[in-house]
C-alpha positions as CSV (number, residue, x, y, z in Angstrom):
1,X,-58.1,0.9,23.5
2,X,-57.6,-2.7,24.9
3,X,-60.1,-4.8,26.6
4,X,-58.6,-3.7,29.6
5,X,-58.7,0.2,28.9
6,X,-55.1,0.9,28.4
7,X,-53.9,2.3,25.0
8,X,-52.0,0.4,22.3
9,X,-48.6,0.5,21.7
10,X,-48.6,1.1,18.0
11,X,-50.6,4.5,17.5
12,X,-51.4,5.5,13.8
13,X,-51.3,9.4,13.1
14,X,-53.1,11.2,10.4
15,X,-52.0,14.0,9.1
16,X,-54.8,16.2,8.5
17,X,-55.4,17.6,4.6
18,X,-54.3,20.9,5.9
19,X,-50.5,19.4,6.7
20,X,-50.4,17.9,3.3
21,X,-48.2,20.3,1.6
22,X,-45.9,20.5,4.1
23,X,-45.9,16.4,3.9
24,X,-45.5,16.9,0.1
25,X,-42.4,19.4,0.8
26,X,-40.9,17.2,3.4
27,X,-40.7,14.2,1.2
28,X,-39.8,15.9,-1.8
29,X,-36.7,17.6,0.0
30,X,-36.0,14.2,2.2
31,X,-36.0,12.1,-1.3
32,X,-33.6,15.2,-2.7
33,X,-31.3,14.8,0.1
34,X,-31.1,11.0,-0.5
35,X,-30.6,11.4,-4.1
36,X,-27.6,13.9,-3.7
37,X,-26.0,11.5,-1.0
38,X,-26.4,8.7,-3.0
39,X,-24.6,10.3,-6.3
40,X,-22.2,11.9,-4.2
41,X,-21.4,7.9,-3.1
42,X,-21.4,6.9,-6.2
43,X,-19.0,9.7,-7.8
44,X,-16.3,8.0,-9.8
45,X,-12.8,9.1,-8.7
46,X,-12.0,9.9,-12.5
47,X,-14.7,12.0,-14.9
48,X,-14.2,11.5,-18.4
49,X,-11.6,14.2,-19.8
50,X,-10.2,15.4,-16.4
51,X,-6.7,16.8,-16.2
52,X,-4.5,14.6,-13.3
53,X,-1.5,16.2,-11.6
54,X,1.0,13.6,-10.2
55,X,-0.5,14.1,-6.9
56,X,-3.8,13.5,-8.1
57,X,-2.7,9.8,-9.2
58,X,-1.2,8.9,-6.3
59,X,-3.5,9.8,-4.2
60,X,-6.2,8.0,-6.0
61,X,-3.6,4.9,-6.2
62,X,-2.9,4.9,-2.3
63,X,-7.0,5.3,-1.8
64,X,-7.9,2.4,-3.8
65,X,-5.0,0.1,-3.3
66,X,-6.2,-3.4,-2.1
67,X,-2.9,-4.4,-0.3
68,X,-2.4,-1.4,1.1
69,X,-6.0,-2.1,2.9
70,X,-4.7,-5.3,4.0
71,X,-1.6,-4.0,5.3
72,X,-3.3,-1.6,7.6
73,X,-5.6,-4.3,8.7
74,X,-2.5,-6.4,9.6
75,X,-1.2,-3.6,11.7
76,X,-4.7,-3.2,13.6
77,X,-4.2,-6.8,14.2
78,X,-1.2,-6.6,15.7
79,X,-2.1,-3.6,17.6
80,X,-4.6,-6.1,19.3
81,X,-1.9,-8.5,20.0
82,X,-0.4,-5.8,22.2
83,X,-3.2,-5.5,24.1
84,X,-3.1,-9.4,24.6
85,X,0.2,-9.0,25.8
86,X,-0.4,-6.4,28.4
87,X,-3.4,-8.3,29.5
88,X,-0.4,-10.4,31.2
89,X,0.8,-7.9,33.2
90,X,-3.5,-7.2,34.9
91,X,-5.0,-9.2,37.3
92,X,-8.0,-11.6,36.1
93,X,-11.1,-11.9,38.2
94,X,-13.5,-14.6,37.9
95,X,-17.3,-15.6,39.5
96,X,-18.7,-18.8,39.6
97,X,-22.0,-20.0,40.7
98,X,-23.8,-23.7,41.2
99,X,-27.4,-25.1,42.5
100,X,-27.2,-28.9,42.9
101,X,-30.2,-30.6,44.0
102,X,-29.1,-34.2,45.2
103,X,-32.6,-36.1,46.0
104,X,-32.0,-39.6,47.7
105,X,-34.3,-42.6,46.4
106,X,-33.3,-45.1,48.7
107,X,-30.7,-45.1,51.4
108,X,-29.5,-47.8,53.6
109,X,-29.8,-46.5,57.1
110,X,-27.6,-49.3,58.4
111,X,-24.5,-48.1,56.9
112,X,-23.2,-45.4,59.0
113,X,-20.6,-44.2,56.0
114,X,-23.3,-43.4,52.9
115,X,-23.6,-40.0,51.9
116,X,-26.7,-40.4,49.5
117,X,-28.9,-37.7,50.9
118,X,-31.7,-35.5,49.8
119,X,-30.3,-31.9,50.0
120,X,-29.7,-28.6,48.0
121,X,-26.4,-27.0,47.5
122,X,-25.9,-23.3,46.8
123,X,-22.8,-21.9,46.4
124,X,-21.2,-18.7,44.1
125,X,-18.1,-17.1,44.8
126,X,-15.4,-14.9,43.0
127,X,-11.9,-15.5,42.3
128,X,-9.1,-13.1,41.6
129,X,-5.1,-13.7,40.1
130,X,-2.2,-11.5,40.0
131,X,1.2,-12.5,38.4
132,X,4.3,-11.7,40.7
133,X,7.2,-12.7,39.0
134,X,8.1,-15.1,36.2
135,X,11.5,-14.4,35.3
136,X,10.3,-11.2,32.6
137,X,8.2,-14.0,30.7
138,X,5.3,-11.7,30.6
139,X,7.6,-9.1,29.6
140,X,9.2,-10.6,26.9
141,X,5.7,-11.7,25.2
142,X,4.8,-7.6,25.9
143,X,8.3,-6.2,23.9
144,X,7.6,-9.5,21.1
145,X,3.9,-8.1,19.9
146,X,5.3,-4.5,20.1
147,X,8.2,-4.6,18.1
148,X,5.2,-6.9,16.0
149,X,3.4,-3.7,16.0
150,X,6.4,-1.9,14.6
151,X,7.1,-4.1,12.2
152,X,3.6,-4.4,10.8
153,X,3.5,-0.1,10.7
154,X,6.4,-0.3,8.6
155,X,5.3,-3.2,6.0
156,X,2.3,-0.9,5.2
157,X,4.4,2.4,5.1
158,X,6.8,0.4,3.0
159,X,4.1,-0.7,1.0
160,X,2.7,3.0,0.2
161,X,6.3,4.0,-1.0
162,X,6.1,0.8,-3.5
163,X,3.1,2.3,-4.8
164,X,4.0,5.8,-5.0
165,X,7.3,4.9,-7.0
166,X,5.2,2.8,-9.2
167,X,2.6,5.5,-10.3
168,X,6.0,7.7,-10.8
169,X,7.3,5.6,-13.1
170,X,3.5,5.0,-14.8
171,X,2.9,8.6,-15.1
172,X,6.0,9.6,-16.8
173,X,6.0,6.6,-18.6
174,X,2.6,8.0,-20.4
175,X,4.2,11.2,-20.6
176,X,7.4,9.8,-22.7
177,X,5.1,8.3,-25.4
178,X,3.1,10.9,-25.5
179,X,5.7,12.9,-26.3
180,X,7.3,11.0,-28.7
181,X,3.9,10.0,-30.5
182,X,3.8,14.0,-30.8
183,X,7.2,13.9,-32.2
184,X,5.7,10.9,-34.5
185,X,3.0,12.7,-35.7
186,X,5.0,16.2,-36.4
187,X,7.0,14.2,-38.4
188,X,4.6,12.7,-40.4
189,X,3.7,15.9,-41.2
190,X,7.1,17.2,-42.3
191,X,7.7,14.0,-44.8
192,X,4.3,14.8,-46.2
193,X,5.5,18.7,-46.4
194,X,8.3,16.7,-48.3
195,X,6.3,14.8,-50.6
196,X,3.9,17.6,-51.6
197,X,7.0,19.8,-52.5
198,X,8.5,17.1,-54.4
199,X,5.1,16.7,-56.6
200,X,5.0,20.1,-57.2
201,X,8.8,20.2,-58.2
202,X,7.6,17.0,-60.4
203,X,5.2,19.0,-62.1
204,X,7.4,21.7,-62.8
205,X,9.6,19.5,-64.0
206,X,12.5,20.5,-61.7
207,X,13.0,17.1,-59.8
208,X,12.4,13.5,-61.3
209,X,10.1,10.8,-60.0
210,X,12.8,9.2,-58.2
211,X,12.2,12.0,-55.3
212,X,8.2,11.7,-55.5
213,X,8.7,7.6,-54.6
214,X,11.5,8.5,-51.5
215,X,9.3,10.7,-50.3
216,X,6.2,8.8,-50.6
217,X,8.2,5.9,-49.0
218,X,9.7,7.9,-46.0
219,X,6.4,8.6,-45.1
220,X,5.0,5.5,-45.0
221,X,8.0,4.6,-42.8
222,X,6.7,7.6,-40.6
223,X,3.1,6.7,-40.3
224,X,4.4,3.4,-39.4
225,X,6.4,4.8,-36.7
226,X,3.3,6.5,-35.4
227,X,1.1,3.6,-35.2
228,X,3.5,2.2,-33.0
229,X,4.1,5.4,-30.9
230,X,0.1,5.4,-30.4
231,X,0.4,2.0,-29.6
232,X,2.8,2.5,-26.7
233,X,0.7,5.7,-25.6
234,X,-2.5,3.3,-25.2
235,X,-0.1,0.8,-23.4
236,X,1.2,3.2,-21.4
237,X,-2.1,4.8,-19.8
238,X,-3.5,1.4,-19.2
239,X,-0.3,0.6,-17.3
240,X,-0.8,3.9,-15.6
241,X,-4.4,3.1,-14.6
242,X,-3.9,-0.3,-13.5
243,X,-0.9,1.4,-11.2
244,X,-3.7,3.8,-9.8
245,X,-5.7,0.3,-9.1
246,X,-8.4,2.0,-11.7
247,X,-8.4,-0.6,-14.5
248,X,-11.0,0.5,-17.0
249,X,-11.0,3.9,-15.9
250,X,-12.5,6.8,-18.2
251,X,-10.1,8.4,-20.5
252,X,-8.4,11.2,-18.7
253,X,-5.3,13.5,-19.2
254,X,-2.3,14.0,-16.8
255,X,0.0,17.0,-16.6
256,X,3.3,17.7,-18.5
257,X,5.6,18.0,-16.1
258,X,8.7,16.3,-17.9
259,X,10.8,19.1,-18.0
260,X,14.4,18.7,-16.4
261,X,14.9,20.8,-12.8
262,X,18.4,20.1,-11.4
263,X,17.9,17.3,-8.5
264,X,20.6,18.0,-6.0
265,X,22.0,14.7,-4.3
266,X,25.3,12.8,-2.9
267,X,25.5,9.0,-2.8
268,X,26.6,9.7,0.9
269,X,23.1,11.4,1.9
270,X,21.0,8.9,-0.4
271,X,22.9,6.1,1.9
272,X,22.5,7.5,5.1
273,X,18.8,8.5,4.5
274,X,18.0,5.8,3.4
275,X,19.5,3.4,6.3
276,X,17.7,5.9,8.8
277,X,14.0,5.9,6.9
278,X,13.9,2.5,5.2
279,X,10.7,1.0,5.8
280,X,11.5,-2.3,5.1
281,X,14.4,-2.2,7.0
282,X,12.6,-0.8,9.8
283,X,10.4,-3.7,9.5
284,X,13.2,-6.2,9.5
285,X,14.7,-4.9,12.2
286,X,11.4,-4.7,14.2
287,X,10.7,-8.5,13.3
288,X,14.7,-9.6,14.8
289,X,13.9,-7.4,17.4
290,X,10.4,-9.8,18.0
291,X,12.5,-12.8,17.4
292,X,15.0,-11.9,20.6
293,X,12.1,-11.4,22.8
294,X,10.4,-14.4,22.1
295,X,13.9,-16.0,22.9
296,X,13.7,-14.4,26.2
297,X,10.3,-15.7,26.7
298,X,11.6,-19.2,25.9
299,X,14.8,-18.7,28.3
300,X,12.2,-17.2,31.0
301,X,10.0,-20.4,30.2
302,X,12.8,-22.5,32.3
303,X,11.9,-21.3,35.3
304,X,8.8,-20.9,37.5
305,X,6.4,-18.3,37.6
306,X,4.7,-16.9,41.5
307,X,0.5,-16.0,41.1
308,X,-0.4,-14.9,43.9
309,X,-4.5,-15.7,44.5
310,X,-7.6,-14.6,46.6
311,X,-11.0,-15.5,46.5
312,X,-14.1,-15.1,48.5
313,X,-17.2,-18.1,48.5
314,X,-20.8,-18.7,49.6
315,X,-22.0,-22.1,49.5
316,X,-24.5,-24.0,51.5
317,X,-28.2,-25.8,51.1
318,X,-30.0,-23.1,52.9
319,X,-30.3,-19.5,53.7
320,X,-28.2,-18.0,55.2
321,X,-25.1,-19.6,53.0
322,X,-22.0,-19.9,54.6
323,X,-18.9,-17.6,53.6
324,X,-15.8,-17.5,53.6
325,X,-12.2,-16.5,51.7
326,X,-9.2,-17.4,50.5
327,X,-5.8,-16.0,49.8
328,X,-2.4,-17.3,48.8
329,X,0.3,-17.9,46.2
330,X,1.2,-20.5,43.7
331,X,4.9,-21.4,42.0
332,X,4.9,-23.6,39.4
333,X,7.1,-24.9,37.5
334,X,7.4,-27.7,34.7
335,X,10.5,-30.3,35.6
336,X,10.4,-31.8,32.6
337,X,8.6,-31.8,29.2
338,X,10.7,-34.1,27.0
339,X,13.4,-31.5,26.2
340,X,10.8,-29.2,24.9
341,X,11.6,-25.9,26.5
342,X,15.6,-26.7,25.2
343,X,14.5,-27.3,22.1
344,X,12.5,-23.9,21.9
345,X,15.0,-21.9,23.0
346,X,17.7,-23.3,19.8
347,X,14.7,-22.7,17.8
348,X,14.5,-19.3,19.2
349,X,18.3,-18.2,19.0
350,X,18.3,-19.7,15.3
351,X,15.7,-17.6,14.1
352,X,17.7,-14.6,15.8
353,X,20.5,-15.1,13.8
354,X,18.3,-15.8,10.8
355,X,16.9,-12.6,11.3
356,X,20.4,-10.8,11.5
357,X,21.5,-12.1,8.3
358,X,18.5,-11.0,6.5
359,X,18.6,-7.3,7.8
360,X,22.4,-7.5,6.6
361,X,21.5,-8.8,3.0
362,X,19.2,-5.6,3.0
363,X,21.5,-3.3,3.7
364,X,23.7,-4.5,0.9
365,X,20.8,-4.1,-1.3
366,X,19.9,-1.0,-0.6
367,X,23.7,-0.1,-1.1
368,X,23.2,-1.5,-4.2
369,X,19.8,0.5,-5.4
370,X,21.3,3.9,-4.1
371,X,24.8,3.7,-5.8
372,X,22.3,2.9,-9.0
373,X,20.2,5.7,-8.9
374,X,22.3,7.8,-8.3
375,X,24.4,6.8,-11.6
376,X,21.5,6.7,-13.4
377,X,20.4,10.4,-12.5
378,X,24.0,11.7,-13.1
379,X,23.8,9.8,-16.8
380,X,20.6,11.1,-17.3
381,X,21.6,14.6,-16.5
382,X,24.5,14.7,-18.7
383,X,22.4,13.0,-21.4
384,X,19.6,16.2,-21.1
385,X,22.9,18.4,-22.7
386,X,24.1,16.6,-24.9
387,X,20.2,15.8,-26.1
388,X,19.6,19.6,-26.2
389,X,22.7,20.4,-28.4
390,X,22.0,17.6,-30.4
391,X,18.5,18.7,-30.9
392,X,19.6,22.3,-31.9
393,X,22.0,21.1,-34.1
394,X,19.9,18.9,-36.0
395,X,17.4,21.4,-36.5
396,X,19.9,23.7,-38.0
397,X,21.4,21.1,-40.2
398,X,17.3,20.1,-41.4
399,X,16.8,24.0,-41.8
400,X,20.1,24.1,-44.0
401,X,19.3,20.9,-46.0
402,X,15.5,21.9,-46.9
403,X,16.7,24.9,-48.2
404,X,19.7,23.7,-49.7
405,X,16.5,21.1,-51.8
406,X,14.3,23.4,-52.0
407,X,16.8,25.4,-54.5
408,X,17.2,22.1,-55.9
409,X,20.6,22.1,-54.8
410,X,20.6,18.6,-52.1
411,X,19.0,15.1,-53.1
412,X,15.8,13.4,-51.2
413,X,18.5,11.0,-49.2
414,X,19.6,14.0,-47.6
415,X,16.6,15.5,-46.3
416,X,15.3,12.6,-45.2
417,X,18.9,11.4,-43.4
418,X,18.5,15.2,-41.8
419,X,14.8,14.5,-41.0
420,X,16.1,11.4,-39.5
421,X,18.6,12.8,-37.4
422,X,16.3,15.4,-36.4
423,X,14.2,13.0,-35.2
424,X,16.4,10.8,-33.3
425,X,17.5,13.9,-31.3
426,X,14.4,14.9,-30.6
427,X,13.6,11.1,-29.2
428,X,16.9,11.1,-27.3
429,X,15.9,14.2,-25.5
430,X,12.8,12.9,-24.4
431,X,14.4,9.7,-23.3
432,X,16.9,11.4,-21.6
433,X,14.3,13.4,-20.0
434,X,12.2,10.4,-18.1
435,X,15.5,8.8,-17.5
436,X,16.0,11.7,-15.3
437,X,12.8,11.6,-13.4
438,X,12.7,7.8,-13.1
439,X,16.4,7.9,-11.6
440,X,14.6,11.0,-9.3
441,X,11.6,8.7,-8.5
442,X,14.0,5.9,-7.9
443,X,16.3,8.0,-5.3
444,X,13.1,9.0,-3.4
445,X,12.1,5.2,-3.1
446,X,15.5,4.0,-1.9
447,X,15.4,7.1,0.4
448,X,12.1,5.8,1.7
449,X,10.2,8.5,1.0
450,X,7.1,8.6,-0.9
């Protein structure tokens, strides 16, 4: 208790030793709870020796992407222009308050005009405006930081289908030297099936040492080739990783989904998609769009603009304060400002056409990616069958000249120009293979679509 009997603020409670279990129990399970939030937080997006789909990665990508962020905080920025702009359109409302004290030292009585006096002056009031009419001004600044707003949506959805096509292409990129490190190592393997049957033909006397030395030096040439297709693998997943913006991340594993499906397209419905969904070009379009409003505004700029006004005041140096209130309107209206306004509105017009000529230049690019991809995806497919029969033959030619050696009938340089060709139909196939899905990723991206 306080000196003067009442209680403290601060009040300290004991728990009694009874209550100390539960206490115990209580922290134990409040700590728990914190612990599991906390490594839930933490929880990389990637666990050592996971299994990604496509989805997977992009998702992650799109999560993490640092522009993307920045793009979306653009938009929310412009979203607040807009509500700048409609502030134009809503009255404003203002109060205002004073206290003068005026204290007079010395005053000359004899002069009937001095107003040096000893007095205090109250006085608070409150003020209200309302645009009328200025020639769709207000307007034009409105439709400017929406199409803005437009513009800015479309930059960051624009933005997202950049990223998406670029873990595409990372992901099957990993999935192509994978697949021909595979086909590296298998054929490792086969020249050193090769070499061990040559040695044992050697020993049997059968073949000469001429066909233990090729096939020692074709595999060498192979394991060569594989330290090279491992190389590209490693490149490859970092390239995907840095395109999921996880560089560094723990090794993981993506699913095998380079296998051909038939992609049904025409140029003419890439095209027209694509001129209907572009993001950028939505964008660019927004931002001319922007650019003719804020010519407007300049235009509107030329003439006057009508407020009308009201207000209502106290004032006085004693109680009761006097009122009173006010209403009325105002035109105003610049004359002349050195040719500035003129010059704005050339300024504004130029940047129109600017605009124009930019969002035509776009169109013929996009023209240009879609008649691309679309060539690309037709080569590709026709470059799966031929791959596949290429393959197939191959392997029966191999088949026909490993048997034909191991009867002792063909020489070393013909199994290994048949392991050869084998092998360069096998790597064809898989070329042929992401060529397909790049040219697929690519059509999606020119379609705007992620």
């Amino acid at each position: 208790m306080t000196a003067s009997g009442q209680s403290d603020i601060m009040t300290v409670v004991t728990i009694p030793p009874r209550d100390s279990q539960m206490r115990n129990a209580l922290l134990s399970l409040t700590f728990s709870c914190l612990a599991v939030s906390a490594s839930r937080a933490a929880e990389p997006a990637i666990q050592p020796g996971d299994t990604l789909p496509l989805e997977r990665c992009i998702a992650i990508a799109l999560e993490n992407d640092p522009d993307l962020k920045g793009k979306a905080y653009s938009a929310e920025a412009a979203g607040a222009r807009v509500e700048q702009a409609r502030a134009g359109f809503l009255p404003t409302a203002a109060v205002k308050a004073a206290y003068v004290k005026n204290e007079a030292v010395s005053r000359n009585t004899a002069d009937p005009y001095s107003n040096i006096n000893t007095y205090d002056m109250k006085s608070a009031g409150i003020t209200a405006n309302q645009l009328l009419f200025d020639f769709g001004k207000a307007n034009a600044s409105y439709k400017s930081s929406q199409a803005g707003l437009a513009s800015a949506k479309a930059d960051r959805e624009s933005l997202a289908v950049d990223i998406v096509n670029g873990v595409r292409r990372a992901y099957y990129q990993v999935l192509n030297a994978r697949r021909t490190r595979e086909l590296r190592e298998a054929m490792v393997a086969q020249y050193q099936q090769h070499l061990s049957a040559a040695q044992i033909q050697l020993t049997a006397g059968t073949k000469p040492k001429y066909d233990v030395i090729r096939a020692q030096t074709d595999l060498s040439s192979a394991q060569l080739e594989l330290i090279k297709a491992d190389n590209g693998l490693q490149i490859a997943r970092a390239q995907l990783s840095n395109a999921m913006n996880l560089p560094g991340a723990p090794a993981f594993e993506i699913v095998d989904n380079l296998s051909f499906s038939k992609y049904e397209t025409a140029l003419d419905a890439i095209l027209n998609a694509a001129y209907a969904r572009r993001q950028d070009l939505q964008s660019l379009a927004a931002q001319a769009e922007a650019l003719e409003r804020d010519l407007r505004y300049a235009k509107s700029d030329l003439y006057p603009a009508l407020y009308a006004s009201a207000g209502y005041d106290f004032a006085g140096s004693r109680s009761p304060l006097s009122q009173g209130w006010n209403a009325g309107a105002n035109l105003s209206m610049d004359v002349f400002s050195g040719f500035r306004k003129a010059a704005k509105v050339r300024e504004s017009e130029n940047n129109v056409l600017a605009a124009k000529t930019r969002l035509e230049s776009l169109k013929l690019k996009i023209s240009l990616d879609a008649q691309q991809a679309f060539l690309n995806l037709g080569q590709a497919g026709k470059a799966i069958e031929t791959a596949t029969l290429q393959v197939a033959q191959a392997q029966e030619n191999f088949d026909i000249v490993n048997a034909r050696y191991s009867a002792g009938i063909s020489s070393p340089v013909e199994v290994t120009d048949s392991l050869v060709l084998l092998s360069n139909a096998r790597l064809n196939l898989i070329s042929a293979l992401y060529d397909y899905k790049v040219a697929q990723a690519d059509i999606e991206k020119t379609m705007g679509n992620r």
